[in-house]
C-alpha positions as CSV (number, residue, x, y, z in Angstrom):
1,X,100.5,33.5,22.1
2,X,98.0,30.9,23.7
3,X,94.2,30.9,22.3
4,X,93.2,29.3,25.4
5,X,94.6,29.8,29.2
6,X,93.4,27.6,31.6
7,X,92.8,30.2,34.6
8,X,91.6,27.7,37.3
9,X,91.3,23.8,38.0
10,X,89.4,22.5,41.4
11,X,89.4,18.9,42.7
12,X,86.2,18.5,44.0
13,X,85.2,16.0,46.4
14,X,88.3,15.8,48.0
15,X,89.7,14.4,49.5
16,X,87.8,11.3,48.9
17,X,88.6,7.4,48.7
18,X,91.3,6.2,46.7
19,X,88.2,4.2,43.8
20,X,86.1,7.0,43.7
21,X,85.9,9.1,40.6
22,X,88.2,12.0,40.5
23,X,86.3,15.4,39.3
24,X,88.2,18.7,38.5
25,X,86.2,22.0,37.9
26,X,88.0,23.4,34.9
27,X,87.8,27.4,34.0
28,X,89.7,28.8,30.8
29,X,89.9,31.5,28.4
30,X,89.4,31.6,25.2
31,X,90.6,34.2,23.2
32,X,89.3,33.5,20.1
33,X,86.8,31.3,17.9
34,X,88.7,27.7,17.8
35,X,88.2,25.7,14.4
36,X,88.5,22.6,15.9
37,X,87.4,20.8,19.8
38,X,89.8,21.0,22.5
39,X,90.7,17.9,23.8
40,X,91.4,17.3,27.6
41,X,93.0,13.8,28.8
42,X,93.3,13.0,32.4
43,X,96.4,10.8,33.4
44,X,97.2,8.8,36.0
45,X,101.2,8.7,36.7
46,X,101.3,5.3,38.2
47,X,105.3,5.3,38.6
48,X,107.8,8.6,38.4
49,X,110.8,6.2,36.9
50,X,108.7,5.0,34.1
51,X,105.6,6.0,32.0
52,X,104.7,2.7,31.1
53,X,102.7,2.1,34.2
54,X,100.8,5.8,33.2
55,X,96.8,5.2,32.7
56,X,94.3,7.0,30.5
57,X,91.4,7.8,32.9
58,X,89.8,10.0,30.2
59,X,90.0,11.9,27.2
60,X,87.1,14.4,26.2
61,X,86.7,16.5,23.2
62,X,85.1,19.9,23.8
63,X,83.6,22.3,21.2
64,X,82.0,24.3,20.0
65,X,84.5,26.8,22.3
66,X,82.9,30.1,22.4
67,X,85.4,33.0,23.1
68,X,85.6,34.2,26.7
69,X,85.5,32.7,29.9
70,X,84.2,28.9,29.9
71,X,83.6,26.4,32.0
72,X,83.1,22.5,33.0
73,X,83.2,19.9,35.1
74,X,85.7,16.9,33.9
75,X,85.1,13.2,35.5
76,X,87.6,10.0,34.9
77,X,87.3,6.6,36.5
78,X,90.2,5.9,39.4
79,X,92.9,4.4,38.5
80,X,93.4,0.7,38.3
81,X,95.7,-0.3,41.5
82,X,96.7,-3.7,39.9
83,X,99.2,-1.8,37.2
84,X,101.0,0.6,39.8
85,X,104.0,-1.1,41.3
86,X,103.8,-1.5,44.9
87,X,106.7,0.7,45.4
88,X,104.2,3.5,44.3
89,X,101.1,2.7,45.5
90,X,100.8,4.9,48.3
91,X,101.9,8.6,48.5
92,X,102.8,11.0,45.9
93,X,103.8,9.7,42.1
């Protein structure tokens, strides 16, 4: 069984321009004390053939986690558009 369910994500500011910031609203459960932080990591997929065009936007650690509902506001950097292909710079990756 899980010790923490993420129940909801929202993309704020969207939809917005492709350099601007992304922001998701993140709400999970935790159902029970955690020892250690949680750590969240948003990724870019730059290319669905390959990861090795995937970027790190932004990797958090988050704790003290109380139990129950919690709640926060995650922000990364956009994406650099010089290590997509441009097979896969526009539409869905």
């Amino acid at each position: 069984m899980a010790l923490v369910n993420v129940t909801n994500i929202v993309v704020l500011d969207n939809p917005t321009a492709f350099g601007n910031p992304f922001q998701f609203e993140i709400t999970f459960d935790c159902l029970q004390e955690l020892e250690d932080d949680i750590e969240w990591k948003v990724i870019y997929v730059g290319s669905p053939e390959t990861a090795t065009h995937d970027q790190v936007l932004d990797e958090i650690l988050v704790g003290p986690v109380p139990v129950g509902v919690n709640k926060f506001v995650l922000q990364a950097d956009a994406p650099d558009p010089s290590t997509i292909p441009n097979d896969n710079i526009l539409g869905v990756t």
